[in-house]
PDB file of N, CA, C and O in Angstrom:
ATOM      1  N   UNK A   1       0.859  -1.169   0.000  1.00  0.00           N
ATOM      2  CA  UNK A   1       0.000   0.000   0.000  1.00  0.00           C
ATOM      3  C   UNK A   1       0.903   1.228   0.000  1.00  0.00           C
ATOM      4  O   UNK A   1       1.870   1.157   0.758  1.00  0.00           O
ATOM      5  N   UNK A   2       0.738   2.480  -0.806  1.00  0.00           N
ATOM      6  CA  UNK A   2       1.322   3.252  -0.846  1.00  0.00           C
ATOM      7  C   UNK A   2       0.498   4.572  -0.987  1.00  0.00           C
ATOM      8  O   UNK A   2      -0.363   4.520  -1.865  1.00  0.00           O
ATOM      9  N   UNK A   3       0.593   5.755  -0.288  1.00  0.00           N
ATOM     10  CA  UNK A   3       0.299   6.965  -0.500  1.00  0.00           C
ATOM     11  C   UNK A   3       0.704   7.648  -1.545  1.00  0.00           C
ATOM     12  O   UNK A   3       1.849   7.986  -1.844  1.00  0.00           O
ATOM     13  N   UNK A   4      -1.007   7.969  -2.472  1.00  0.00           N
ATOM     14  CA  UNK A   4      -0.619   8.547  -4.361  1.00  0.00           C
ATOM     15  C   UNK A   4      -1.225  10.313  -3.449  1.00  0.00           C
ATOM     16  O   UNK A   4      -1.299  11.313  -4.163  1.00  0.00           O
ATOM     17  N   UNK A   5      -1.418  10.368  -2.632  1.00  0.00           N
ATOM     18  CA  UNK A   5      -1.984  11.901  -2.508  1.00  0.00           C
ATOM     19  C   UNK A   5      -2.624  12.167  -1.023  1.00  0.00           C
ATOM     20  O   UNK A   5      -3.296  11.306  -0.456  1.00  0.00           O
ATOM     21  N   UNK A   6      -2.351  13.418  -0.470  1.00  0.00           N
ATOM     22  CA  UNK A   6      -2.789  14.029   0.700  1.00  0.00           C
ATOM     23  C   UNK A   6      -2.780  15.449   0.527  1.00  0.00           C
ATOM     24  O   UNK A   6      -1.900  16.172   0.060  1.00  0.00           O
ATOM     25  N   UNK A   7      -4.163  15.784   1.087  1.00  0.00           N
ATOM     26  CA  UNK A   7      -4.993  16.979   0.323  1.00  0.00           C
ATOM     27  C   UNK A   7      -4.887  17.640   2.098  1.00  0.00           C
ATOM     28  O   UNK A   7      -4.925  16.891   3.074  1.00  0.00           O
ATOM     29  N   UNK A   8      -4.809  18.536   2.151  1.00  0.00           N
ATOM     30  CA  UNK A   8      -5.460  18.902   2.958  1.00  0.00           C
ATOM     31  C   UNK A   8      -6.916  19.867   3.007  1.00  0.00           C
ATOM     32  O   UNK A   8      -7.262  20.694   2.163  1.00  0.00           O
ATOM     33  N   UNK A   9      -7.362  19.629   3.787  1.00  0.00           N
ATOM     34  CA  UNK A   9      -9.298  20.032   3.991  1.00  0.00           C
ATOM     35  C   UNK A   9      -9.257  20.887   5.643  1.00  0.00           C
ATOM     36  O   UNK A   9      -8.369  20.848   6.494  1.00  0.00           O
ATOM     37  N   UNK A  10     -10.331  21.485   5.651  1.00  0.00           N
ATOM     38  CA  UNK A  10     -10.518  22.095   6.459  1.00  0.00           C
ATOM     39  C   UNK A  10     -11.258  21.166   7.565  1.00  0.00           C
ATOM     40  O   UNK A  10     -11.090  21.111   8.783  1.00  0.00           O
ATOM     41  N   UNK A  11     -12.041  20.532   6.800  1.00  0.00           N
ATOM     42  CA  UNK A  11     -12.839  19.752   8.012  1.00  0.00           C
ATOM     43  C   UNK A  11     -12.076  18.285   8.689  1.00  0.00           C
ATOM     44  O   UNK A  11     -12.579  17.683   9.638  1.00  0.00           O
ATOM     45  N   UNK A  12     -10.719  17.833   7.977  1.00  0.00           N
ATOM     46  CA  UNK A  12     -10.013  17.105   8.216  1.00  0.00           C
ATOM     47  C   UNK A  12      -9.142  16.502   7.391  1.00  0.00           C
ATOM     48  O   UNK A  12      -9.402  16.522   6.187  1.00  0.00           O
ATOM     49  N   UNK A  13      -7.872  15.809   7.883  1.00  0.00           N
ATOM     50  CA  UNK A  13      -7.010  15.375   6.962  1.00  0.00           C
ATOM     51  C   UNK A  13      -7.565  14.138   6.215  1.00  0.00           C
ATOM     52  O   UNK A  13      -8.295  13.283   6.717  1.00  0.00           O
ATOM     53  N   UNK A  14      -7.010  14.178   4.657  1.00  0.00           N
ATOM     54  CA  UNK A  14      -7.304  13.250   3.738  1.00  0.00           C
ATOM     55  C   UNK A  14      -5.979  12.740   3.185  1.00  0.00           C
ATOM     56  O   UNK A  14      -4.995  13.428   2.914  1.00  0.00           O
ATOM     57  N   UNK A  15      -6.123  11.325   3.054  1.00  0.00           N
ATOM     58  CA  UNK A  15      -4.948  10.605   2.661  1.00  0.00           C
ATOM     59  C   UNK A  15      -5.480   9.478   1.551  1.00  0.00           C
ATOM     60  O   UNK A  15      -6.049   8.459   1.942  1.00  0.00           O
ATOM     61  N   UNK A  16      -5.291   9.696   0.383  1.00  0.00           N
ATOM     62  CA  UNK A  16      -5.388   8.792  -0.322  1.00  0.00           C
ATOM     63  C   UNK A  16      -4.521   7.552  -0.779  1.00  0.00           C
ATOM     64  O   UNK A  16      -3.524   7.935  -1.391  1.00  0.00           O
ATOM     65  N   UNK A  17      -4.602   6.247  -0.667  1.00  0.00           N
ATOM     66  CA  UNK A  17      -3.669   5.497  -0.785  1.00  0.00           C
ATOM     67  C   UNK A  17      -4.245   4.772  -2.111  1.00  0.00           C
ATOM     68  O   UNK A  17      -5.357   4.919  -2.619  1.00  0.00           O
ATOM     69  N   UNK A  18      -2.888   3.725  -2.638  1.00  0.00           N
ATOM     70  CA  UNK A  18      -3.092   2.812  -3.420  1.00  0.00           C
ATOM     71  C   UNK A  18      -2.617   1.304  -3.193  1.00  0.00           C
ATOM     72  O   UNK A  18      -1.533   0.760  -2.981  1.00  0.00           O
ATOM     73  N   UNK A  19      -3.914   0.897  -3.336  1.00  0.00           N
ATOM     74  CA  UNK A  19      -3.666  -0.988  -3.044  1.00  0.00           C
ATOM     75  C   UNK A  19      -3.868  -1.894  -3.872  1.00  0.00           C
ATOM     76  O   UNK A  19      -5.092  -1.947  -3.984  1.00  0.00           O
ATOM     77  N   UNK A  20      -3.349  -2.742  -4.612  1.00  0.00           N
ATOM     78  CA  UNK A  20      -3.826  -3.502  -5.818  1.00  0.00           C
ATOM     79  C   UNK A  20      -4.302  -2.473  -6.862  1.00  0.00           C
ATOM     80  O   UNK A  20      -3.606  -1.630  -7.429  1.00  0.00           O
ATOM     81  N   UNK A  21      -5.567  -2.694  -7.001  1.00  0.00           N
ATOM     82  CA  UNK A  21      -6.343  -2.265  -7.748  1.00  0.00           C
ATOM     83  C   UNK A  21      -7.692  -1.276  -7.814  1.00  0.00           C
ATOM     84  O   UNK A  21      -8.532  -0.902  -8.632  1.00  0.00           O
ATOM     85  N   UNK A  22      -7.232  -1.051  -5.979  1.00  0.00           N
ATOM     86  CA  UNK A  22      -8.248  -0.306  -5.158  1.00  0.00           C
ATOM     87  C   UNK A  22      -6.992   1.282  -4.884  1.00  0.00           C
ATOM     88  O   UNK A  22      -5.813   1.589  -5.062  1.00  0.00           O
ATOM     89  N   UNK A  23      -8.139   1.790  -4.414  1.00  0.00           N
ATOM     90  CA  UNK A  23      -8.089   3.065  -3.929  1.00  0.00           C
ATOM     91  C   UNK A  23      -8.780   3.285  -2.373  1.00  0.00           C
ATOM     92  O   UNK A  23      -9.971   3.088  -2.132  1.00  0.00           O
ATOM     93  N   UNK A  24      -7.834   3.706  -1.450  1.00  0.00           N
ATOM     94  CA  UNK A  24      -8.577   3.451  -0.411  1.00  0.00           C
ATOM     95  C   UNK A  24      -8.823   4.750   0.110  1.00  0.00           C
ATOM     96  O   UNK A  24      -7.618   4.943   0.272  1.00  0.00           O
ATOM     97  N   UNK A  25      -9.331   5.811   0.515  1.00  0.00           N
ATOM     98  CA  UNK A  25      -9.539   7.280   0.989  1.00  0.00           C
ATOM     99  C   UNK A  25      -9.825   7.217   2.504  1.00  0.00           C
ATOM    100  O   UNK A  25     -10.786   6.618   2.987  1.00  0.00           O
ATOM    101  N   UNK A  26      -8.747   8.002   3.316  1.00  0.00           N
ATOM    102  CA  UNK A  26      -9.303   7.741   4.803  1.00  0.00           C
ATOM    103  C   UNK A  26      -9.082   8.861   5.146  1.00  0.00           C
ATOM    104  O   UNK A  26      -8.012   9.377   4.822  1.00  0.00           O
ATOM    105  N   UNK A  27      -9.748   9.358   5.680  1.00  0.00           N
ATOM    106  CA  UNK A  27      -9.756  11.027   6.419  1.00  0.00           C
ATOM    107  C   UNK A  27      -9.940  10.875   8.113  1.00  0.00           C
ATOM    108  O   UNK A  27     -10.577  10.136   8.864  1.00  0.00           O
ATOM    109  N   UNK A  28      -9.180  11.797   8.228  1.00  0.00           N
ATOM    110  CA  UNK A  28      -9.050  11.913   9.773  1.00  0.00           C
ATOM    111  C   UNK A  28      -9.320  12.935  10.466  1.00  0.00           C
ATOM    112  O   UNK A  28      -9.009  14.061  10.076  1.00  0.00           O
ATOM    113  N   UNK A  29      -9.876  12.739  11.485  1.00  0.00           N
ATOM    114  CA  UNK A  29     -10.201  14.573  12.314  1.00  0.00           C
ATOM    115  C   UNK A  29     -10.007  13.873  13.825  1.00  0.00           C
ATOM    116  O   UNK A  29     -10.920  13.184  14.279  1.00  0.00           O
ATOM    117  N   UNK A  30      -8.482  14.135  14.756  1.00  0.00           N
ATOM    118  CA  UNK A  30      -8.501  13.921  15.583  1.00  0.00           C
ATOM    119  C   UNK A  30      -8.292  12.068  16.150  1.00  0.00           C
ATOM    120  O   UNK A  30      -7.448  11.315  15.663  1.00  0.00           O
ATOM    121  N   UNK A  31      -8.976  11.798  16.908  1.00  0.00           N
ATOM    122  CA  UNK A  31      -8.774  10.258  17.103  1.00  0.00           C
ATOM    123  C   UNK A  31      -9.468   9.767  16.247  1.00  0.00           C
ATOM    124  O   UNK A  31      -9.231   8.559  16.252  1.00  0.00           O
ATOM    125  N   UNK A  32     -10.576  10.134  15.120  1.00  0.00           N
ATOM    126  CA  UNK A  32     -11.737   9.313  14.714  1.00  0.00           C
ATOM    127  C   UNK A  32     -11.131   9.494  13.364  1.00  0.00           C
ATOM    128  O   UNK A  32     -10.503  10.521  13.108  1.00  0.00           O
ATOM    129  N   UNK A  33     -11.331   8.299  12.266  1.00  0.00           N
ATOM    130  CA  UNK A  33     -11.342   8.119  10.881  1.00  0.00           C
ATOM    131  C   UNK A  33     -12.441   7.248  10.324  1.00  0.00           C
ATOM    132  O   UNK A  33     -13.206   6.429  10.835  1.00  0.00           O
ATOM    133  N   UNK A  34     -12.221   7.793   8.864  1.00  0.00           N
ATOM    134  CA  UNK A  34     -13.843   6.662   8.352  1.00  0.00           C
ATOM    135  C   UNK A  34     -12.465   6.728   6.683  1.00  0.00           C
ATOM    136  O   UNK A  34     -11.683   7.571   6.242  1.00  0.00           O
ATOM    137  N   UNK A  35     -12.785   5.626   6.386  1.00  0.00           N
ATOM    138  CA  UNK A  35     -12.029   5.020   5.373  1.00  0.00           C
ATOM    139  C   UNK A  35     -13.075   4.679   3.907  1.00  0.00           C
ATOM    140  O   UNK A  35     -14.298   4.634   4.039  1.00  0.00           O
ATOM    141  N   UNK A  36     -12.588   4.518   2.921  1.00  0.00           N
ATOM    142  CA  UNK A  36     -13.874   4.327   1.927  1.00  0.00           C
ATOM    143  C   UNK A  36     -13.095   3.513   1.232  1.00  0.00           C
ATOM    144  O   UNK A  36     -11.949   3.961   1.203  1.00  0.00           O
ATOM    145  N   UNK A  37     -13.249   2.202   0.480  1.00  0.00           N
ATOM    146  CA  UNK A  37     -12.393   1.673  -0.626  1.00  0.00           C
ATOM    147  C   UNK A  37     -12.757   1.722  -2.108  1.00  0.00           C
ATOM    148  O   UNK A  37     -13.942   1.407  -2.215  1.00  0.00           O
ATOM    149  N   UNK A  38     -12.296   1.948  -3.102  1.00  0.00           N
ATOM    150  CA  UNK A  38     -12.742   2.432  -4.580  1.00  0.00           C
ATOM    151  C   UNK A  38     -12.168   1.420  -5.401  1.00  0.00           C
ATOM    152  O   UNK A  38     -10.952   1.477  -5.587  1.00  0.00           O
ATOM    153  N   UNK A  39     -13.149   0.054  -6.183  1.00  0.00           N
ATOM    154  CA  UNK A  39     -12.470  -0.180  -7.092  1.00  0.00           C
ATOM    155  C   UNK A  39     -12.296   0.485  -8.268  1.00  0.00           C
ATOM    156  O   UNK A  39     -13.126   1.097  -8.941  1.00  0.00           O
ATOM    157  N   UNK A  40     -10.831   0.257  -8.494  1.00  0.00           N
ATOM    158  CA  UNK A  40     -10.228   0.817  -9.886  1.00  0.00           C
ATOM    159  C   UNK A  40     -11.255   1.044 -10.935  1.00  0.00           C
ATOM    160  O   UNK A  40     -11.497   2.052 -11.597  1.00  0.00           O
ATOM    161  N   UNK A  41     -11.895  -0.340 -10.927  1.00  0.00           N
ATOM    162  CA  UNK A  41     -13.194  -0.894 -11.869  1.00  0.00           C
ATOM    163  C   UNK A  41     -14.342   0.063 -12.094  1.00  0.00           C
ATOM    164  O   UNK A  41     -14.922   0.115 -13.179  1.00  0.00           O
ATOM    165  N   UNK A  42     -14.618   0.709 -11.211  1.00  0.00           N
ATOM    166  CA  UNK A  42     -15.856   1.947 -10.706  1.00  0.00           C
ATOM    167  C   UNK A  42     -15.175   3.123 -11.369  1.00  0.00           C
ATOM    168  O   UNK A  42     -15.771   4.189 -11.217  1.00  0.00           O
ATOM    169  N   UNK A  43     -14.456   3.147 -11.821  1.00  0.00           N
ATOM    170  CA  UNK A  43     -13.797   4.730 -12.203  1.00  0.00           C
ATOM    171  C   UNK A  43     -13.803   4.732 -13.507  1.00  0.00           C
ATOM    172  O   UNK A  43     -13.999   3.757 -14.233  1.00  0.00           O
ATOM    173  N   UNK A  44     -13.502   6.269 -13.951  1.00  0.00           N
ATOM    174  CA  UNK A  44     -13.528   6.341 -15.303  1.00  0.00           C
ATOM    175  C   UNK A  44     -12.429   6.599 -15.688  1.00  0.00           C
ATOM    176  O   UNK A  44     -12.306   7.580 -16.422  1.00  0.00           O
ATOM    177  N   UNK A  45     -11.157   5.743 -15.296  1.00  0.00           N
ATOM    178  CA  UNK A  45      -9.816   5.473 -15.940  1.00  0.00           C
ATOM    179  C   UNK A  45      -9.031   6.676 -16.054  1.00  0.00           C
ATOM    180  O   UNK A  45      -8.325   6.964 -17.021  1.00  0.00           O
ATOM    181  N   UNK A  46      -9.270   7.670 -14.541  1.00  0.00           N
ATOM    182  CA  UNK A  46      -8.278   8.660 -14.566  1.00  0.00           C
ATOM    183  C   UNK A  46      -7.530   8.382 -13.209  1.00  0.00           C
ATOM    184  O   UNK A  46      -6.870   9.247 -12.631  1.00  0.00           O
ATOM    185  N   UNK A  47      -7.690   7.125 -12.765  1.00  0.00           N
ATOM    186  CA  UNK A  47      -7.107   7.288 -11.516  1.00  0.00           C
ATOM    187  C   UNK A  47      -7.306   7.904 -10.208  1.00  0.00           C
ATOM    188  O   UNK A  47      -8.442   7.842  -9.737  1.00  0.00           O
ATOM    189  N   UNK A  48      -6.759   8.251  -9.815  1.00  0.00           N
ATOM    190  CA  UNK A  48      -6.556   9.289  -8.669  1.00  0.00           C
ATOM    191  C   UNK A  48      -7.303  10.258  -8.915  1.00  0.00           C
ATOM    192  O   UNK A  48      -8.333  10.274  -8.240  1.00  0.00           O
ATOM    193  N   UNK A  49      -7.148  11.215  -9.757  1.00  0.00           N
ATOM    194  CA  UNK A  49      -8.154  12.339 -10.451  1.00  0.00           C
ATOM    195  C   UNK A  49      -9.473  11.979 -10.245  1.00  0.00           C
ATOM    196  O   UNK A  49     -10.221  12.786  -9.693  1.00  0.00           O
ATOM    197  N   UNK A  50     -10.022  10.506 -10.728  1.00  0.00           N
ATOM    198  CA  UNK A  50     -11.748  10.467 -10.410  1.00  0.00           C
ATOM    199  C   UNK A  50     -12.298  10.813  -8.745  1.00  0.00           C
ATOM    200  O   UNK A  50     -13.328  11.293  -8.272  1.00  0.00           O
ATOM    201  N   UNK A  51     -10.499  10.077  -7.956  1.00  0.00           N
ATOM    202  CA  UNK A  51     -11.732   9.757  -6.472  1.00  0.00           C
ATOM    203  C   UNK A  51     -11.377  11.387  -6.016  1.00  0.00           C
ATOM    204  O   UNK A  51     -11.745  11.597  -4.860  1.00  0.00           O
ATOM    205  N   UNK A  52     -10.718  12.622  -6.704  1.00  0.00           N
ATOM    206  CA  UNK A  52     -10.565  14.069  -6.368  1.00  0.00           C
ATOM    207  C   UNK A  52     -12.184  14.370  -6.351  1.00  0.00           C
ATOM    208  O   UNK A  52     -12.632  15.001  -5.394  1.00  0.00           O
ATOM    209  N   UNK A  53     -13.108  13.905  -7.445  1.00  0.00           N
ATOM    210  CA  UNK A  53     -14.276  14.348  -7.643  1.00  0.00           C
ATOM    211  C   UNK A  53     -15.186  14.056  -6.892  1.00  0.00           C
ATOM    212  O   UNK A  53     -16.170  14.796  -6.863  1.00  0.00           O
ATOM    213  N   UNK A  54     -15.119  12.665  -5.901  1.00  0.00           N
ATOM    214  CA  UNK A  54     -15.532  12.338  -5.416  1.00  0.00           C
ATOM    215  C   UNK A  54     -15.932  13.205  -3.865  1.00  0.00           C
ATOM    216  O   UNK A  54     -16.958  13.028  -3.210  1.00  0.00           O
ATOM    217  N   UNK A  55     -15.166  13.851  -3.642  1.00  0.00           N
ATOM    218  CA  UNK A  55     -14.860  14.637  -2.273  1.00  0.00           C
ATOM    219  C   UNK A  55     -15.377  16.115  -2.590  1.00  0.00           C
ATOM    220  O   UNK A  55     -15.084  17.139  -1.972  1.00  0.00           O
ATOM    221  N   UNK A  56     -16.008  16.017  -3.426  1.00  0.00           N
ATOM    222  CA  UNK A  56     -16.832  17.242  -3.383  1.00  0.00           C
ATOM    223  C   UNK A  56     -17.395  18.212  -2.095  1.00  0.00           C
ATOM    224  O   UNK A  56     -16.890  17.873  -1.025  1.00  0.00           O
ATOM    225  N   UNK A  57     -18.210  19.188  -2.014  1.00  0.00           N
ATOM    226  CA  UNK A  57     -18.737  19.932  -0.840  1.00  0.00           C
ATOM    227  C   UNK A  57     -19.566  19.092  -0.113  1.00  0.00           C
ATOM    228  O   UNK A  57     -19.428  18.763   1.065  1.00  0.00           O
ATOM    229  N   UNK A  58     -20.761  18.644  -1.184  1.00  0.00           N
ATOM    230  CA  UNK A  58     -21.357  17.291   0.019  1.00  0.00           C
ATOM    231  C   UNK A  58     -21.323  16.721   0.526  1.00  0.00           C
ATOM    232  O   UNK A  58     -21.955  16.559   1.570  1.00  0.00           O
ATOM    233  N   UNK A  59     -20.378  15.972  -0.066  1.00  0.00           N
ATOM    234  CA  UNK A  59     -19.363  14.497   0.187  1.00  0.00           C
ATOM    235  C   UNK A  59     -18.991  14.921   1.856  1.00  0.00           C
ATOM    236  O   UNK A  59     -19.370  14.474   2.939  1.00  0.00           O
ATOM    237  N   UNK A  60     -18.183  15.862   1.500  1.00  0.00           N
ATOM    238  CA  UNK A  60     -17.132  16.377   2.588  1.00  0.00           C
ATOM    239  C   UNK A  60     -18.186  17.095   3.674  1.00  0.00           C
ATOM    240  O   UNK A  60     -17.561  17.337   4.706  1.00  0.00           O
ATOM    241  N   UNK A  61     -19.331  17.436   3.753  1.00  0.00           N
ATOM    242  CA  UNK A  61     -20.106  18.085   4.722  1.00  0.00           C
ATOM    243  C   UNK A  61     -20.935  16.387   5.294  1.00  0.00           C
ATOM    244  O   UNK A  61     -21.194  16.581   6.482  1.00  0.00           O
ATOM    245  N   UNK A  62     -21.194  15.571   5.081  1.00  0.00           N
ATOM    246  CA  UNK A  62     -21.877  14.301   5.437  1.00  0.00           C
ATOM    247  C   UNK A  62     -20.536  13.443   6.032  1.00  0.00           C
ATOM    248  O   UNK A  62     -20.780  12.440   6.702  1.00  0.00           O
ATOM    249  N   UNK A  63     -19.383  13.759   5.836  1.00  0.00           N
ATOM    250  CA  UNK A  63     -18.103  12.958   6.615  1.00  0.00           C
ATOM    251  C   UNK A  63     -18.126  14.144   7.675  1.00  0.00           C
ATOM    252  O   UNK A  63     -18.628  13.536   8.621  1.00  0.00           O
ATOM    253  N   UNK A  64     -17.948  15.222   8.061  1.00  0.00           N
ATOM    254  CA  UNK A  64     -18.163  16.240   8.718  1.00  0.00           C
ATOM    255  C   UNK A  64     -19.571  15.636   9.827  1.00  0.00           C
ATOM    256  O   UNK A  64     -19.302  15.331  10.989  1.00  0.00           O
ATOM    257  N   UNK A  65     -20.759  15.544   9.395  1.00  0.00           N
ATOM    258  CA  UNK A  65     -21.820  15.137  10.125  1.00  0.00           C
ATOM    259  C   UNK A  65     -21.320  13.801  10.891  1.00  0.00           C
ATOM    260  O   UNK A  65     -21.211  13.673  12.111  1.00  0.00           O
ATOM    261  N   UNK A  66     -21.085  12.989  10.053  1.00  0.00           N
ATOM    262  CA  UNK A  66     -20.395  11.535  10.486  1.00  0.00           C
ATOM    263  C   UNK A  66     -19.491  11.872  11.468  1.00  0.00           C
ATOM    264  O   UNK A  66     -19.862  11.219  12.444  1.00  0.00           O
ATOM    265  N   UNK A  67     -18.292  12.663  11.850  1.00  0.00           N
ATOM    266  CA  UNK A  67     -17.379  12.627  12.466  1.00  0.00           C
ATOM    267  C   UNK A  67     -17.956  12.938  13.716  1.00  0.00           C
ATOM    268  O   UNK A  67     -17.627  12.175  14.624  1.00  0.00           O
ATOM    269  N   UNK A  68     -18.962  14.131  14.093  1.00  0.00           N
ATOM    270  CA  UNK A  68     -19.465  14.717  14.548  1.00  0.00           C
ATOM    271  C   UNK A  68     -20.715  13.660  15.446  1.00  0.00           C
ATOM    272  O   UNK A  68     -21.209  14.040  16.508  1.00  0.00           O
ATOM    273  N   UNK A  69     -20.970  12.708  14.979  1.00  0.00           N
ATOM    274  CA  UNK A  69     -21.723  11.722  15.270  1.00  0.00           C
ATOM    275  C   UNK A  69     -20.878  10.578  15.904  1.00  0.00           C
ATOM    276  O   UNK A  69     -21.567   9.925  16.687  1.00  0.00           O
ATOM    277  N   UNK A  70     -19.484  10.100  15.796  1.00  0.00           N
ATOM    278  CA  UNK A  70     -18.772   9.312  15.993  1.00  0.00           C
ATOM    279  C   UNK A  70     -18.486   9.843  17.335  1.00  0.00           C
ATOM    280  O   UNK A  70     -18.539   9.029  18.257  1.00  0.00           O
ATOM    281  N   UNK A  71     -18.196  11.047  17.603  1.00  0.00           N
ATOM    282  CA  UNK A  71     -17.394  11.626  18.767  1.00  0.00           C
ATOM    283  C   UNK A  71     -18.654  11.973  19.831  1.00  0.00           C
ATOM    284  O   UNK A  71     -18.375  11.922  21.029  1.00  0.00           O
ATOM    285  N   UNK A  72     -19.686  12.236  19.537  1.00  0.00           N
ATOM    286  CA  UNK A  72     -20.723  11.979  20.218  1.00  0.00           C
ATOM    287  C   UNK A  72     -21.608  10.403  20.662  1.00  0.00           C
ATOM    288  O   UNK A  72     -22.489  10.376  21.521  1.00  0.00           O
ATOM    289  N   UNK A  73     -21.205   9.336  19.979  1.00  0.00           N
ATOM    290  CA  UNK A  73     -21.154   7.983  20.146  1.00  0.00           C
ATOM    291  C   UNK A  73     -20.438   7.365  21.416  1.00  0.00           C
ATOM    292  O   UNK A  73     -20.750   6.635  22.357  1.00  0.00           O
ATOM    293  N   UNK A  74     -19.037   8.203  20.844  1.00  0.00           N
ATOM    294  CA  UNK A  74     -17.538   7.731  21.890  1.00  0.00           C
ATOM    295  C   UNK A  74     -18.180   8.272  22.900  1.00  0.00           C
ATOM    296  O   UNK A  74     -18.391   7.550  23.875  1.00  0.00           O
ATOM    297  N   UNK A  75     -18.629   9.613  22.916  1.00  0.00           N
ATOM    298  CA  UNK A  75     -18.721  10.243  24.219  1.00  0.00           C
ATOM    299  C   UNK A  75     -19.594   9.849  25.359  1.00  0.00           C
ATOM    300  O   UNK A  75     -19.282   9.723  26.543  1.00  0.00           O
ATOM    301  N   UNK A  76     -20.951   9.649  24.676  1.00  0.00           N
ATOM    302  CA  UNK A  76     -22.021   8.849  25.401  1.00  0.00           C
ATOM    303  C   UNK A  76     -21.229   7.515  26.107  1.00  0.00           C
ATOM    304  O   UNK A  76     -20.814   7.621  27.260  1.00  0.00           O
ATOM    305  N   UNK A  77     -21.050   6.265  25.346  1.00  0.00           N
ATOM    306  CA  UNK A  77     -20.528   5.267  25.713  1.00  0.00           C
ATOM    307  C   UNK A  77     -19.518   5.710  26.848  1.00  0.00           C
ATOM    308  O   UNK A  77     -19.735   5.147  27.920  1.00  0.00           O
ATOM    309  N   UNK A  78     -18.445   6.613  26.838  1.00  0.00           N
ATOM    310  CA  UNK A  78     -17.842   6.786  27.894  1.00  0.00           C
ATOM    311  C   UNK A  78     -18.327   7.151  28.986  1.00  0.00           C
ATOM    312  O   UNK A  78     -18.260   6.252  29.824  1.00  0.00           O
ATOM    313  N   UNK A  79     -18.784   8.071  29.345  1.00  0.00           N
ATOM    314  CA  UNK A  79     -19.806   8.586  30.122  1.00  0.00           C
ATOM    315  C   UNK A  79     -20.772   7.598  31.111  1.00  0.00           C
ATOM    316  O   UNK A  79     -21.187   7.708  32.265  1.00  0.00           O
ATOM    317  N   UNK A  80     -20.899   6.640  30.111  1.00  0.00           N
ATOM    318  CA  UNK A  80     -21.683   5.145  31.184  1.00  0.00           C
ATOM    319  C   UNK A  80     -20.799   4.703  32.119  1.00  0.00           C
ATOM    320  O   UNK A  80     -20.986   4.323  33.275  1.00  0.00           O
ATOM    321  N   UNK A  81     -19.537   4.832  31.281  1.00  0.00           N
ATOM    322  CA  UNK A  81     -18.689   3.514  32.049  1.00  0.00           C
ATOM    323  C   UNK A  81     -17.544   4.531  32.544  1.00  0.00           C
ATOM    324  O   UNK A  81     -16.432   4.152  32.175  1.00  0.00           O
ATOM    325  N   UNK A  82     -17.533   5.587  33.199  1.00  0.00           N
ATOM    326  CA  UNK A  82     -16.789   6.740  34.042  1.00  0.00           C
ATOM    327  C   UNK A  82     -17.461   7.352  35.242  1.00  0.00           C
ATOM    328  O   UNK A  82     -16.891   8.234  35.886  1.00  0.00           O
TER     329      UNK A  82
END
């Protein structure tokens, strides 16, 4: 596995890697990440360039909600058991 690109974002770091024949995208904000895998196969044969399109404003505001939901998950659960 090797890193083809790291973008940086406001709402969190993005690291795109390459594996076989996949594309794997994992963004991070803090302790929490959510990962996505892309086959090659799904793309329209630009590579790296397609999964750029992918991360659009929406994209990136619903991983934003998600993160935001994860850390409120963690938090509850802790909270029981503290």
């Amino acid at each position: 596995m090797r890193i083809v690109a790291e973008l940086p974002h406001a709402i969190c770091k993005i690291t795109i890697f390459k594996m076989g024949e996949k594309f794997i995208v994992k963004l991070e904000q803090g302790p929490y990440e959510q990962s996505y895998k892309i086959s090659e196969l799904n793309l329209n044969g630009n590579g790296v360039n397609d999964i750029f399109q992918f991360l659009d404003d929406e994209f990136m505001e619903t991983v934003k909600l998600r993160f935001e939901s994860m850390r409120g998950d963690f938090t509850t659960a802790y909270n029981r058991h503290m």
